[in-house]
N, C-alpha and C positions, 0 to 999 in steps of 0.2 A: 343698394339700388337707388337710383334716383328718377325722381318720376316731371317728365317735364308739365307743367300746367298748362299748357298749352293745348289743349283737345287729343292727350294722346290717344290713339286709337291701339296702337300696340307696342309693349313696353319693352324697352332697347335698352342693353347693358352696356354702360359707359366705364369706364376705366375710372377710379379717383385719381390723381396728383398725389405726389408725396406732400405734405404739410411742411412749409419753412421750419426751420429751426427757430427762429428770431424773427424781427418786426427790422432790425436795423439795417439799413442798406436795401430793403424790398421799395419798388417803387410800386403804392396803393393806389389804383382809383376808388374813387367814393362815385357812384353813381345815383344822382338825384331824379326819379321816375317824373317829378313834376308834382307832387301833392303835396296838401297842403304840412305844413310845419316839416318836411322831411329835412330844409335844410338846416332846422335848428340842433336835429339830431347829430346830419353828419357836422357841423359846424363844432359840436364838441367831442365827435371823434376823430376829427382830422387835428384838434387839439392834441388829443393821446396818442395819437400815433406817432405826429411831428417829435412830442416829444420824448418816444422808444425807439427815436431815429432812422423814422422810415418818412421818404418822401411822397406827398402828395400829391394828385393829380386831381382835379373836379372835372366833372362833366353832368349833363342833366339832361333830359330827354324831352323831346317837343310837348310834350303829350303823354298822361298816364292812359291814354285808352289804346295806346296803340305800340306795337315792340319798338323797341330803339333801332332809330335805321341803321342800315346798312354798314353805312362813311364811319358812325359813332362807334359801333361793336367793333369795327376794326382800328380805329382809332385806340379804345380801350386798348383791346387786345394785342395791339404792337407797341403801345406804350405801357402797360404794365404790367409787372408781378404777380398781382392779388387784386381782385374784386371786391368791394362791399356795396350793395343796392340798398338804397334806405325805400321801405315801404309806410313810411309814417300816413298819419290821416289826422 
């Protein structure tokens, strides 16, 4: 089950995704919320990744206090594979 943080008020069964096989050939975004140090995180995961031969995509959000708009999540979401959110502080 997965539980959204979001103020759920009642809990919804979401389906998971099959898990890749591999890293190579996946097109990842790395999604930067805006806080502080998070890009030094993905900055050396986008290291590891590049080189398990998956290509990378950055993006970063206006604002850690507020969800990523609209334009961005589907942005994401029609350009890549796989997601990673760096929640650094």
């Amino acid at each position: 089950m997965i539980l959204d943080p979001t103020s759920e008020k009642k809990f919804t069964s979401r389906e998971l995704l099959a898990r890749p096989t591999g890293l190579s050939g996946q097109t990842i975004g790395l999604l930067d919320i805006s806080k502080a140090r998070g890009d030094i995180f993905l900055n050396q995961l986008e290291s590891r990744l590049t080189a398990a031969g998956a290509k990378v995509l950055r993006f970063r959000k206006p604002t850690f206090t507020k969800p990523a708009p609209v334009d961005l999540r589907h942005e994401i979401a029609t350009k890549c594979t796989l997601v990673i959110e760096a929640l650094a502080d």
